[in-house]
C-alpha positions in Angstrom: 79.1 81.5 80.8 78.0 81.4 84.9 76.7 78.2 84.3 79.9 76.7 82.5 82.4 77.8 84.8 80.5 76.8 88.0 79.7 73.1 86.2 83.1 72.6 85.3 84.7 73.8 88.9 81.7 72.2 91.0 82.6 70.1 93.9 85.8 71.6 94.5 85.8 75.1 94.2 84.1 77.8 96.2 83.0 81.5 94.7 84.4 84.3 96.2 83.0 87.1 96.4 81.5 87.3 92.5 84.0 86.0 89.9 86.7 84.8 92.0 86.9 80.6 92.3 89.0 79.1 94.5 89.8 75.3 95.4 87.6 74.3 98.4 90.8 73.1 100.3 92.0 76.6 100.3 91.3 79.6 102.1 89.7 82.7 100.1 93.1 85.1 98.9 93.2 88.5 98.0 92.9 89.3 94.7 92.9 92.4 92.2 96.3 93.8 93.8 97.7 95.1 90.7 95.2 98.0 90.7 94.8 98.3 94.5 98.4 97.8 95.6 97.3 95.2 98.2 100.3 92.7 99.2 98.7 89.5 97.2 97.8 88.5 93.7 97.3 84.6 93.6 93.9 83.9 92.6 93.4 80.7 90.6 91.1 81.4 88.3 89.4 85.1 87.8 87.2 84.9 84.8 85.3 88.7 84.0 81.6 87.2 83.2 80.7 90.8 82.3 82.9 91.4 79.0 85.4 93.7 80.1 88.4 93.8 81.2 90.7 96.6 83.5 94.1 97.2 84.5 95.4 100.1 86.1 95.2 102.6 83.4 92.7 101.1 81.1 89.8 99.2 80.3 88.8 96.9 77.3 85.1 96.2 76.2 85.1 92.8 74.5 82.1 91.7 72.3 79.2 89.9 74.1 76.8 89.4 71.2 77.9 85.3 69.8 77.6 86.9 66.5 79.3 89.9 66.5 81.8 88.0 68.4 82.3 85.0 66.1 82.3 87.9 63.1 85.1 89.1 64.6 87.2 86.6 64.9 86.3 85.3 61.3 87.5 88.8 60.0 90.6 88.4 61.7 89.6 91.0 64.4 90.1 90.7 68.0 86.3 91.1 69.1 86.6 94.4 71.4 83.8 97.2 71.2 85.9 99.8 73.0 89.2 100.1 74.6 90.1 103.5 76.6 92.5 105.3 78.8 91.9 106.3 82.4 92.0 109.6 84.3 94.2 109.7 87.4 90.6 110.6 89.2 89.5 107.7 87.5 92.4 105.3 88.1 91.5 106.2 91.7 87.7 105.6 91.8 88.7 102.4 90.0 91.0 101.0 92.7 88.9 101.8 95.4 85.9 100.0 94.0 88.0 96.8 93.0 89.8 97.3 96.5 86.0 96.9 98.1 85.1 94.1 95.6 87.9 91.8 98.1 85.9 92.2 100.6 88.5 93.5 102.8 89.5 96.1 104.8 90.4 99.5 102.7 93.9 101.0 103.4 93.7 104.2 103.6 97.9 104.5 103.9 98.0 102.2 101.1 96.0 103.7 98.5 97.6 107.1 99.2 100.8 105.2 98.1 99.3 103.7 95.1 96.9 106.8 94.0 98.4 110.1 95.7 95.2 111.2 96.9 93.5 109.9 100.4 90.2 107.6 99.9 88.3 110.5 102.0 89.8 113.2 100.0 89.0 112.4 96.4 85.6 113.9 95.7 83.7 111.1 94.1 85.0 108.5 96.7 84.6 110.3 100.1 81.0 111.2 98.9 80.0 107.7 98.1 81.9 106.3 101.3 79.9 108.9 103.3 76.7 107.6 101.5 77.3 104.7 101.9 78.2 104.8 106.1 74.8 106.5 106.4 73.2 103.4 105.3 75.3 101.5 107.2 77.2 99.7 104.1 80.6 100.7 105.5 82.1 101.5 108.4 84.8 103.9 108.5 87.9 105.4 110.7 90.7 107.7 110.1 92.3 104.9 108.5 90.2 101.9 107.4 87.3 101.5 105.5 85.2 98.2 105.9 82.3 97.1 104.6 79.0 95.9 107.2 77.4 92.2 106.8 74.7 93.7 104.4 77.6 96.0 102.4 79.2 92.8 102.1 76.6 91.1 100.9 75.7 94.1 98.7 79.4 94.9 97.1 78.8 94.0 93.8 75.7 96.4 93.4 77.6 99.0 95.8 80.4 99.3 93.3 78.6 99.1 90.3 76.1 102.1 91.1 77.9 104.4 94.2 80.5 105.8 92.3 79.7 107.9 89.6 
């Protein structure tokens, strides 16, 4: 599916940072700001490579096997292997890893809004974001939280194995 989507956008659209595409005459945007709360949501094309799919309170598994897939549909089905509900913990954890996946700069003021809890409060968070400063991944005040040139470089795996 990688393949197809950078073929068909090639020569005039840029990747940004993993599933993001946007037209080579514009800059990058933010993106993701429905769960984060962030002050922008105008990407033009986001396409989930990975099978699932997330919103604030949820997540949805699609099928990735062709066949099971393609039984699916030819049931009638949608082709979804799991859908469930989010803890507020969770809902939390969630945003803050999408909310690094932009690349920029977490708010802590922000996300207190959006989640009622501060990033270096909830457990599974400040533990990871402490991890991951002693590595030198992120940097962090008594506000902000930004990732280094290598935990930039490294977001995708940072927030798909720091955070459970």
């Amino acid at each position: 599916m990688r393949a197809l989507a950078e073929q068909w956008l090639d020569g005039d659209y840029l990747e940004h940072p993993t599933m993001y595409f946007h037209h080579r005459s514009a800059p990058t945007e933010k993106w993701k700001a429905i769960i984060t709360d962030l002050d922008q949501q105008t990407p033009e094309v986001a396409i989930g490579l990975g099978g699932s799919s997330k919103c604030a309170g949820a997540e949805l598994i699609n099928l990735t096997d062709y066949a099971d897939y393609q039984r699916a549909l030819d049931n009638g089905e949608l082709p979804i292997a799991s859908v469930r509900g989010m803890s507020p913990d969770q809902q939390a954890i969630n945003g803050c890893k999408m909310a690094l996946s932009t690349l920029i700069p977490l708010d802590d003021v922000l996300f207190q809004q959006k989640f009622g809890v501060s990033l270096f409060a909830q457990p599974t968070i400040a533990r990871a974001l402490r991890e991951l400063q002693q590595r030198e991944l992120v940097h962090s005040d008594s506000r902000y939280v930004t990732l280094t040139p290598a935990g930039r470089v490294l977001v995708e795996a940072i927030i798909n194995t720091q955070f459970d």
